[in-house]
Backbone as a ProteinNet text record, in pm:
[ID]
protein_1_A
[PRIMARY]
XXXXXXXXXXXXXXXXXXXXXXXXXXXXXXXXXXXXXXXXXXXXXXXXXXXXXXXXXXXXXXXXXXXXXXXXXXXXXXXXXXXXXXXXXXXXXXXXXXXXXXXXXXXXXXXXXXXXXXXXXXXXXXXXXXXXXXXXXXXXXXXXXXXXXXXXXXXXXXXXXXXXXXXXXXXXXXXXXXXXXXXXXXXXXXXXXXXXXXXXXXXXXXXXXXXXXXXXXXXXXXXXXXXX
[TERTIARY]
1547.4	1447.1	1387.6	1244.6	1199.4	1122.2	1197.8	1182.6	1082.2	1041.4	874.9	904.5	829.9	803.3	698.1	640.8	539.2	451.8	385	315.4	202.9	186.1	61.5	59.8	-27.8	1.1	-59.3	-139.8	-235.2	-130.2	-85.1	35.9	-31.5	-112.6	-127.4	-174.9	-238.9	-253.5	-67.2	-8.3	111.4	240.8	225.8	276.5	282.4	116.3	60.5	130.7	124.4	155.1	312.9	406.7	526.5	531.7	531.9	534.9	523.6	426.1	366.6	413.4	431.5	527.8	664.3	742	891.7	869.5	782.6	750.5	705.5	697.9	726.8	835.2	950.4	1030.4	1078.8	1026.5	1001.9	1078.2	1166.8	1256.6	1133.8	1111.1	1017.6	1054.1	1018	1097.8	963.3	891.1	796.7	782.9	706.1	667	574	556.2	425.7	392.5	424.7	336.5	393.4	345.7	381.5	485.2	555.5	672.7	791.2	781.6	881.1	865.1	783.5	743.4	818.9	860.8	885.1	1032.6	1058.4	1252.1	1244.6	1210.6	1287.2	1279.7	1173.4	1162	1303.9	1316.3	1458.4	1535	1576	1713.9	1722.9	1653.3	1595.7	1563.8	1610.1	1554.2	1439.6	1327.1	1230.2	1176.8	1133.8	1032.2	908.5	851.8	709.9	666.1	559.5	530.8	371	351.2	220.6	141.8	51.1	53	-43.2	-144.1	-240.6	-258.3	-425.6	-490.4	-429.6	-471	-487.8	-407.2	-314.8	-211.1	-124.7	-43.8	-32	106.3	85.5	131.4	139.5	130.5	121.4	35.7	-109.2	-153.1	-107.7	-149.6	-117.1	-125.2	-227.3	-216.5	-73.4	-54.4	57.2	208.6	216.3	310.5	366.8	238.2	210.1	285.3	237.6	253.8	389.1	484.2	619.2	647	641.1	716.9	692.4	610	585	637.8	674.9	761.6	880.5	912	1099.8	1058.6	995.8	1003.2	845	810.9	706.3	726	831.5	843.7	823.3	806.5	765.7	646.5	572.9	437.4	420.3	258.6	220.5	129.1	79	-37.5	-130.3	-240.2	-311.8	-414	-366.4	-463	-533.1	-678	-796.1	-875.7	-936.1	-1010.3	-1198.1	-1198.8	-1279.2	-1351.9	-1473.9	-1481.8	-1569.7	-1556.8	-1569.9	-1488.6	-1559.5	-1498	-1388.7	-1453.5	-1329.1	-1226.4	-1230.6	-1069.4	-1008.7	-1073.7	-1002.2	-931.7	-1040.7	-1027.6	-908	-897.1	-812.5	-726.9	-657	-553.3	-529.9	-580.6	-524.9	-506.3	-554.7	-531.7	-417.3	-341.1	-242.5	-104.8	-105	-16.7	-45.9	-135.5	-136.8	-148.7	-97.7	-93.8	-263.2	-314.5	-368	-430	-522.5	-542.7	-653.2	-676.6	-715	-769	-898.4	-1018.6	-976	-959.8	-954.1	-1156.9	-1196.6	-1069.4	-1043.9	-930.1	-871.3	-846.3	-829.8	-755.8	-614.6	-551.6	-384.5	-350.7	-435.7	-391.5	-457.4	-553.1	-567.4	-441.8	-419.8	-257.8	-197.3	-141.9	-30	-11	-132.3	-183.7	-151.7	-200	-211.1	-6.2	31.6	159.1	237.9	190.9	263.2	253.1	83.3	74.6	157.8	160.2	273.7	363.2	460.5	609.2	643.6	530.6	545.1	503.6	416.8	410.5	533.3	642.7	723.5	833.6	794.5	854.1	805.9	668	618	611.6	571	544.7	632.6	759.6	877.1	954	840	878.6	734	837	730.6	769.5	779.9	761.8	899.4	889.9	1033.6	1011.3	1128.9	1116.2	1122.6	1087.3	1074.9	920.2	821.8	725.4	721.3	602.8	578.7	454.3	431	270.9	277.4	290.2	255.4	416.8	466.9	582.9	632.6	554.9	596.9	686.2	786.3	832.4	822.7	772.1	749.5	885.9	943.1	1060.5	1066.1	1000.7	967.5	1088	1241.5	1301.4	1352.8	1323.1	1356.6	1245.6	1105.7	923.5	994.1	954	936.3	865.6	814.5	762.1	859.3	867.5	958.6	930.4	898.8	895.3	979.1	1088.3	1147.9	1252.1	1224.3	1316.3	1224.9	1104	1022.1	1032.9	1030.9	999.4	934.8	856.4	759.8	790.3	766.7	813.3	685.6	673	550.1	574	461.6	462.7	465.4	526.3	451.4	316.7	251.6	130.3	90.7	111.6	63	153	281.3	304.5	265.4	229.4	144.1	12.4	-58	-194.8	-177.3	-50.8	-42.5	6.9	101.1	161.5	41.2	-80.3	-183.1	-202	-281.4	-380.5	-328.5	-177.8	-78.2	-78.7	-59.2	-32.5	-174.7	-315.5	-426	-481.4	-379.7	-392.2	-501.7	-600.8	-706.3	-812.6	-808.6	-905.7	-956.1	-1140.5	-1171.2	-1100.3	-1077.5	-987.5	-1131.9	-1190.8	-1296.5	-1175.3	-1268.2	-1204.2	-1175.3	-1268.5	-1300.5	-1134.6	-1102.1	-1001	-835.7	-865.1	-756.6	-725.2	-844.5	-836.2	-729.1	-804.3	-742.3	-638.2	-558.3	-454.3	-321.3	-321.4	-274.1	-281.9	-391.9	-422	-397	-375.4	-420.9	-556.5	-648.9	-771.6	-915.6	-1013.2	-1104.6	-1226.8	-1206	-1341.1	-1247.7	-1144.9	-1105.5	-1078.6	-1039.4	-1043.1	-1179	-1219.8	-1324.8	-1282.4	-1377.6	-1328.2	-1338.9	-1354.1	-1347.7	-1185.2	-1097.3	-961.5	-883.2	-916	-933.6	-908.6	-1042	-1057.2	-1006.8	-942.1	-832.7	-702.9	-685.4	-547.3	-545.6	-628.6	-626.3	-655.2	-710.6	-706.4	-560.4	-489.3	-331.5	-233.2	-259.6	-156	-264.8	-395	-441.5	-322.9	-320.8	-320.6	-151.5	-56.1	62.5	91	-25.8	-1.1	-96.8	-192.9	-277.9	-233.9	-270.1	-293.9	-401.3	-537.6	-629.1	-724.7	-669.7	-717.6	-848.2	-947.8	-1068.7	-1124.8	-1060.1	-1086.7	-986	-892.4	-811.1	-809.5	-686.5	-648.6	-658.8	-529.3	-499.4	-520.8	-573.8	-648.9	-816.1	-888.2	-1023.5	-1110.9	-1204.2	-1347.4	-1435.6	-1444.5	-1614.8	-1667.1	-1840.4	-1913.7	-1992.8	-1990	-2045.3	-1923.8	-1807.2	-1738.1	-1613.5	-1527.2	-1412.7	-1330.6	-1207	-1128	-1051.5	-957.1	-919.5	-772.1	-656.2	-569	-595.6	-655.6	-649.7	-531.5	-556.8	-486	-424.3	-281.5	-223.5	-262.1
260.8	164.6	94.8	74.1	49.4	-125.1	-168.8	-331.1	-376.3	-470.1	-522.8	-673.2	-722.3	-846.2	-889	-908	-1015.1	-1148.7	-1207.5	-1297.5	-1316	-1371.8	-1458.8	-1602.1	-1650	-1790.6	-1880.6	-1727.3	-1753.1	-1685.3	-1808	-1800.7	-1707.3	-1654.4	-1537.1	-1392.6	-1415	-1296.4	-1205.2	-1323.1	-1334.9	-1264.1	-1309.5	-1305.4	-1141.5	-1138.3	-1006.7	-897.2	-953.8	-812.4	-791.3	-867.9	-840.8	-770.6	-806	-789.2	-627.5	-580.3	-429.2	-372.8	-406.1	-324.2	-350.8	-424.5	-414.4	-338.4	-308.6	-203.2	-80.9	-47.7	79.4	93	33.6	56.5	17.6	-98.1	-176	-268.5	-296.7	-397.9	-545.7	-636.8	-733.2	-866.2	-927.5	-1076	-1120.6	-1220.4	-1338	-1453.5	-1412.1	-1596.7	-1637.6	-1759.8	-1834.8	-1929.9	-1897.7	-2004	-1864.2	-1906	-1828.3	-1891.9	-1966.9	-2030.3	-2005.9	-1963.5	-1879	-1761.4	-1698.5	-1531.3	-1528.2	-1615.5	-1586.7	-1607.4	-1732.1	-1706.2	-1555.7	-1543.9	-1436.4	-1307.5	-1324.6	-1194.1	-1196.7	-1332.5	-1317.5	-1332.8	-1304.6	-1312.1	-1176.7	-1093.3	-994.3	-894.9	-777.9	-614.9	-583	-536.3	-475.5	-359.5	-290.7	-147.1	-157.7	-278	-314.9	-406.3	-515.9	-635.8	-629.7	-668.9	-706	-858.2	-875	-983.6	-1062.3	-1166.7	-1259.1	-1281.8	-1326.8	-1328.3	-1555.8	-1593.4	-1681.3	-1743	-1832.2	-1904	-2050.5	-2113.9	-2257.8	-2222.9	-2324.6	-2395.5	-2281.8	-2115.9	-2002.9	-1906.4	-1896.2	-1787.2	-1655.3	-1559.6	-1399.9	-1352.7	-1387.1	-1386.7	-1380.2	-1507.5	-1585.7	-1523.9	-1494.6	-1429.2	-1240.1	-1196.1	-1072.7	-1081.2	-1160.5	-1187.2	-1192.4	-1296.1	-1309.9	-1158.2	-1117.6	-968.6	-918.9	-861	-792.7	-810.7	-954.9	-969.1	-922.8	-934.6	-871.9	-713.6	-656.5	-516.6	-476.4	-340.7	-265	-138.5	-145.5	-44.6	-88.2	-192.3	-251.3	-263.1	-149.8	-142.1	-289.3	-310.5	-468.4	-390.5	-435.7	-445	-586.1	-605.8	-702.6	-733.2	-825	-849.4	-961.1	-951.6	-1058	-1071.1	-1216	-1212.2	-1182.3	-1217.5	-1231.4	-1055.5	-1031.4	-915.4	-939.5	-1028.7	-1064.8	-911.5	-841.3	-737.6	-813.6	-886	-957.5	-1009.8	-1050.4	-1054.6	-906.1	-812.9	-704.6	-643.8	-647	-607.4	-703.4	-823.8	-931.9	-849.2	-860.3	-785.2	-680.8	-566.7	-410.8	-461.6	-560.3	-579.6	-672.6	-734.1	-823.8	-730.4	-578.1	-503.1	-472.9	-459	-427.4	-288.8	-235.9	-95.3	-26.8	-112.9	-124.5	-237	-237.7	-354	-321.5	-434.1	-384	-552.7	-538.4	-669.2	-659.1	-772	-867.1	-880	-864.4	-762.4	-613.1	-554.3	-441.9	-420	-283.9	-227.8	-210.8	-208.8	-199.3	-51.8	35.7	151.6	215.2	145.3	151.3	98.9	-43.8	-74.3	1.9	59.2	137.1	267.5	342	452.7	373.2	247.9	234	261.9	167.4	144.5	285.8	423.2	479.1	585.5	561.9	650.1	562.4	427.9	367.4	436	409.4	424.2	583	673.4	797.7	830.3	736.5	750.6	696.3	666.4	591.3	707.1	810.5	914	1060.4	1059.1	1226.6	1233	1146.2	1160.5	1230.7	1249.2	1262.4	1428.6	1477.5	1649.8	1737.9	1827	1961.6	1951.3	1862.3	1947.3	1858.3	1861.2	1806.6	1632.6	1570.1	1439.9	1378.5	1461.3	1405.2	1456	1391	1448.6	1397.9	1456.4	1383.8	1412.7	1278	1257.1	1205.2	1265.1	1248	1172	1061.8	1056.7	958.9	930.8	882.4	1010.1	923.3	1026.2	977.2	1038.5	954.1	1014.9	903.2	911.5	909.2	994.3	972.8	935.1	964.1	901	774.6	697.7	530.9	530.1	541.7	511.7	440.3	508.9	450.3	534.1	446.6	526.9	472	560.2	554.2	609.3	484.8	567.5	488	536.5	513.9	358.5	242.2	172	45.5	137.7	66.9	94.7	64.2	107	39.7	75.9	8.4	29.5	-21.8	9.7	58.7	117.8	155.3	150.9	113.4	145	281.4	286.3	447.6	485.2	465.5	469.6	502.3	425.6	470.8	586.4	604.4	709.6	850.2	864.1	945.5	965	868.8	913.3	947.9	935.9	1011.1	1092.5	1153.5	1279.1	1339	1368.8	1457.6	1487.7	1361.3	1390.6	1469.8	1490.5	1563.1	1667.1	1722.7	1819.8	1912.8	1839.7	1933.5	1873.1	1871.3	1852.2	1959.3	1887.9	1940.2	1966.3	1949.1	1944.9	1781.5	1810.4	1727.9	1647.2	1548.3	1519.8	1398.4	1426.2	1346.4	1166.5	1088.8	976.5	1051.4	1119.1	1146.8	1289.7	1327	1467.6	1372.8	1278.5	1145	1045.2	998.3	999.7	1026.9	1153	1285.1	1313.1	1312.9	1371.6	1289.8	1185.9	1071.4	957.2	924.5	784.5	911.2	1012.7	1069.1	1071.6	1011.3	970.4	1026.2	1011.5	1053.5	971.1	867.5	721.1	591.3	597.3	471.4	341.3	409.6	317.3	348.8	226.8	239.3	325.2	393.9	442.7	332.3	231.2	92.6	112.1	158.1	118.9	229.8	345.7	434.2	412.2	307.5	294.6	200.1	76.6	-28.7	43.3	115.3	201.1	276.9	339.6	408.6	298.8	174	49	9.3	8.2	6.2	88.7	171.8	294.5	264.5	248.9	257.2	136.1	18.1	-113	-23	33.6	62.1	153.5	268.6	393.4	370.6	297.9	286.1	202.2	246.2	85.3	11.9	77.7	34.9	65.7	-0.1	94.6	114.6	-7.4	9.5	115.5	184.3	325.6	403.6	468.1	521.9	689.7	731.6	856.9	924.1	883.6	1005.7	978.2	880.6	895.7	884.4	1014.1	968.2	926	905	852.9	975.1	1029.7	1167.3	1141.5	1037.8	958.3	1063	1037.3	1061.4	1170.9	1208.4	1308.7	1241.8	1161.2	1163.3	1104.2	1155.2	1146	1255.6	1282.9	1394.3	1340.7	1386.9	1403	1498.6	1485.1	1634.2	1682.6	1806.3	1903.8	1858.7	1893.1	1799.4	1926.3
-1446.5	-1490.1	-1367.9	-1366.3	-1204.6	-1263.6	-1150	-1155.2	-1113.6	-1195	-1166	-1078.3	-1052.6	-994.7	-1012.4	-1166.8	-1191.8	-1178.1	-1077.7	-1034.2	-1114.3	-1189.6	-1291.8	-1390.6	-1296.9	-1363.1	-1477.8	-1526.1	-1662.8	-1789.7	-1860.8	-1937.2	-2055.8	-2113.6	-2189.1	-2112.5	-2023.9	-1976.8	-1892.9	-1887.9	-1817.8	-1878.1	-2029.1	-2149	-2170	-2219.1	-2260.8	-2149.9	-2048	-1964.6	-1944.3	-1930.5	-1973.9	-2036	-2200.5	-2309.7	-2319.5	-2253	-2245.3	-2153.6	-2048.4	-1959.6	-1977.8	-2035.1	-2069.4	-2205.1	-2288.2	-2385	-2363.4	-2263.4	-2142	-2101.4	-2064.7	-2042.2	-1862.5	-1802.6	-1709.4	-1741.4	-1625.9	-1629.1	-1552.8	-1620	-1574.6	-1521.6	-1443.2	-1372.7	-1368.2	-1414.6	-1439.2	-1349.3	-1232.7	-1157.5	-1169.5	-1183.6	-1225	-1099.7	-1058.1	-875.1	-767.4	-644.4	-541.5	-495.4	-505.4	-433.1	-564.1	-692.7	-732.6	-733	-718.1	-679.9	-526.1	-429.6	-329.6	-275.2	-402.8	-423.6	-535.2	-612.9	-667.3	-608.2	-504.4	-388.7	-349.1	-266.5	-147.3	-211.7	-347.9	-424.6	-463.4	-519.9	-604.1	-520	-548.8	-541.6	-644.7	-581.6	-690.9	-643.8	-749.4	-699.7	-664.2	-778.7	-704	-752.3	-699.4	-704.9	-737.7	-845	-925.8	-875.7	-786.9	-772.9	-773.2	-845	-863.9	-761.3	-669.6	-572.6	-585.9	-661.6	-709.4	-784.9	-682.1	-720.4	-695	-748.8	-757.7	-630.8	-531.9	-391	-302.7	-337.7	-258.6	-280	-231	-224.6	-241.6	-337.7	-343.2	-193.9	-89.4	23.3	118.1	91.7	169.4	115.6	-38.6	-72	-10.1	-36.5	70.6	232.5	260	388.3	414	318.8	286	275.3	222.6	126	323.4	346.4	451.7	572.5	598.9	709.5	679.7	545.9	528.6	478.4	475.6	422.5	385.1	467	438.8	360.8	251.5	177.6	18.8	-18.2	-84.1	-165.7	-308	-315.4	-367.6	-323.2	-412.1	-446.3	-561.7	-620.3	-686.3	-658.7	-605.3	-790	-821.2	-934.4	-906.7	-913.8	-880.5	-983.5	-1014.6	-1114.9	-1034.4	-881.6	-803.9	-760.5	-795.8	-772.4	-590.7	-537	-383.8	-314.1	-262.3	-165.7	-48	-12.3	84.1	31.2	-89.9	-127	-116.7	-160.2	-192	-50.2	81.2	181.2	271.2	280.3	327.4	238.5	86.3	61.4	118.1	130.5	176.5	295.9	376.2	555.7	505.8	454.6	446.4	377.9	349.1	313.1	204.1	77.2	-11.4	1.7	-129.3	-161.9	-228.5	-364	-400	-452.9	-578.3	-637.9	-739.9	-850.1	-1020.1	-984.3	-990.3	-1031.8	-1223.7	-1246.6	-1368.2	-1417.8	-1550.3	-1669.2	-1603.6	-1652.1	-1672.1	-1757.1	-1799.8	-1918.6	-1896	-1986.1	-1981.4	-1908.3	-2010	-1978.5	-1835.2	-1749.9	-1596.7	-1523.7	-1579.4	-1493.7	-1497.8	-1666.8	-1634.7	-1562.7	-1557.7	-1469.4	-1333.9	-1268.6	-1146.1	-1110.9	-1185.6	-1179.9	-1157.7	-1231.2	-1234.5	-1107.5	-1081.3	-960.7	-800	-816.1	-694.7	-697.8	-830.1	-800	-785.2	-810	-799.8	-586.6	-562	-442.9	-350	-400.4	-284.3	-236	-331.7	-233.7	-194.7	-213.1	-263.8	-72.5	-5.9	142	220.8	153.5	228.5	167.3	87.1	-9.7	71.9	85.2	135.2	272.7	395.9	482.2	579.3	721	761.7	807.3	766.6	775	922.3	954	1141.1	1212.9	1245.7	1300.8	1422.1	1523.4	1657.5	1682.4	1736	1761.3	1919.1	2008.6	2144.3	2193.1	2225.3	2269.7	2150.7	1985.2	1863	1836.2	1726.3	1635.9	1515.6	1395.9	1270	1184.1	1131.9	1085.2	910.3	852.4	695.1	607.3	656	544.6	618.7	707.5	764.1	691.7	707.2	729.6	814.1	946	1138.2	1202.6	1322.6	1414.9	1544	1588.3	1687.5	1823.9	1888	2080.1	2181.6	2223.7	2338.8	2227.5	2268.5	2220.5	2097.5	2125.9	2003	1834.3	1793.4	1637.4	1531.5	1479.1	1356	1235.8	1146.3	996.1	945.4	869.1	785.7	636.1	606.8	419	347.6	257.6	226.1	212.1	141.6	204	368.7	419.8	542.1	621.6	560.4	583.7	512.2	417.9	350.7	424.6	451	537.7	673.9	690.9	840.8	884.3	738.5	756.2	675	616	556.7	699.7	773	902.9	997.5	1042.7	1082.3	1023.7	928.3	839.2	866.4	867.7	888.1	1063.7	1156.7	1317.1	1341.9	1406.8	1462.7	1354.6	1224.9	1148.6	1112.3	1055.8	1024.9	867.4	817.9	681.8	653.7	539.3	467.2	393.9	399.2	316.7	177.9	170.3	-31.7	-35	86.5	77.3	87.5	116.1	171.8	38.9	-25.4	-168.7	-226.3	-225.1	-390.6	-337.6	-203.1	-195.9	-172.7	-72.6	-60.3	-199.5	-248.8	-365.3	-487.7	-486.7	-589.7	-688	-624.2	-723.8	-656.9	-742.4	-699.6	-661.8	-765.7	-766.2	-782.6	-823.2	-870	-762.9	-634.5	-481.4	-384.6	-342.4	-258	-136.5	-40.4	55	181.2	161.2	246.6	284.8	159.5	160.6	267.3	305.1	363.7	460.1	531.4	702.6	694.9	637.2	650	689.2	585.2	638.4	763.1	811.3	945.6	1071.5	1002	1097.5	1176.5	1026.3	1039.2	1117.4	1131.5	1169.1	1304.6	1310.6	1485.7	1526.2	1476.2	1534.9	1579	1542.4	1533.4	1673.5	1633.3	1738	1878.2	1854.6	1977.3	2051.8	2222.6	2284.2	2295.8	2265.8	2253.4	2109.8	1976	1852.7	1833.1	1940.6	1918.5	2007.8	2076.1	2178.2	2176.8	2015.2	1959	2022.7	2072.2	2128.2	2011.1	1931.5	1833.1	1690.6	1670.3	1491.6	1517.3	1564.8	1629.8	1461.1	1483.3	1370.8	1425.5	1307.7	1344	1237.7	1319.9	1241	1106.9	1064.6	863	804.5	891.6	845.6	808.6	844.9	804.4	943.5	975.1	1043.6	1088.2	1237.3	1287.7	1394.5	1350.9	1480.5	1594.7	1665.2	1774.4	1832.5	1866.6	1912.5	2034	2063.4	2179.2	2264.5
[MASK]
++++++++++++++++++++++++++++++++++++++++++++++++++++++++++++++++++++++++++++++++++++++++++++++++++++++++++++++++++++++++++++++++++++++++++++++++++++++++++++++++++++++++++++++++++++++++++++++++++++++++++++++++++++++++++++++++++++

């Protein structure tokens, strides 16, 4: 049974969604401010964290931020009533996985929900859990990158988009081929969310991400690891 961590502080919409995902079969834990969403984090094991942009004494922001300093394996998902692109974008740059603008349909959550918890391990089937990218080694069952006595944590997600780009080394990889294969989807995420994530993994693997070695940009095409 995969444990939720519910953040919403609109007591029927709050209600309603319990209600339906523990009627799925979701074990559910309910916070209504960000400062109990952030004890029942540090008390609590969860699979993934549902979380309101918009909240009493802690920002969905600020809670993110929490989760992420103790663990980048952790999916969030980002519920906003604000269809403002910069909320959406500040989330995916603050660790989000995804995120569902308010209204939604139930049955989009539960699709979103199910394509996370199915992603927290598909990154790590098919090929070998150790890669190397110049003197990195990407470590798919820690999610690390590892050089010399450094190491980074990564999300799944971003380990998924960097074992595809690896996987097709020296080819061009489209946002829209990164999508469908990584998000599983075809329209449902902007491709804004795309170049946030390869922002991420630059800020990680580069020393200079804004003059990036090995995740290059080939303008109107996509993205490319080159050939060592």
């Amino acid at each position: 049974m995969s444990r939720i961590l519910l953040v919403e502080d609109e007591e029927s919409l709050a209600r309603g969604l319990q209600f339906n995902l523990e009627a799925e079969g979701y074990q559910v834990t309910l916070a209504r401010d960000g400062q109990q969403a952030i004890e029942f984090f540090d008390q609590q094991d969860f699979d993934l964290v549902i979380l309101d942009v918009m909240l009493p004494y802690h920002s969905g922001f600020e809670v993110a931020e929490h989760i992420r300093e103790k663990t980048q394996q952790l999916p969030i998902l980002f519920l906003t009533a604000r269809r403002d692109t910069g909320d959406k974008i500040k989330g995916l740059k603050v660790g989000a996985d995804d995120y569902l603008t308010k209204p939604f349909s139930l049955d989009e959550l539960l699709l979103r929900i199910e394509r996370i918890l199915q992603r927290k391990t598909w990154y790590r089937q098919d090929d070998s859990l150790h890669l190397k990218l110049g003197e990195w080694e990407i470590d798919l069952e820690a999610l690390q990158l590892k050089k010399k006595d450094l190491k980074v944590s990564l999300t799944p997600l971003e380990a998924g988009v960097l074992k595809y780009l690896l996987k097709h080394r020296g080819k061009i990889v489209s946002r829209k081929e990164l999508l469908k294969n990584v998000w599983h989807t075809d329209s449902e995420i902007e491709t804004r969310t795309v170049d946030i994530f390869i922002a991420r993994l630059r800020k990680y693997l580069e020393d200079d991400p804004l003059n990036p070695h090995w995740i290059k940009s080939i303008r109107g095409a996509g993205y490319m690891i080159p050939e060592e």
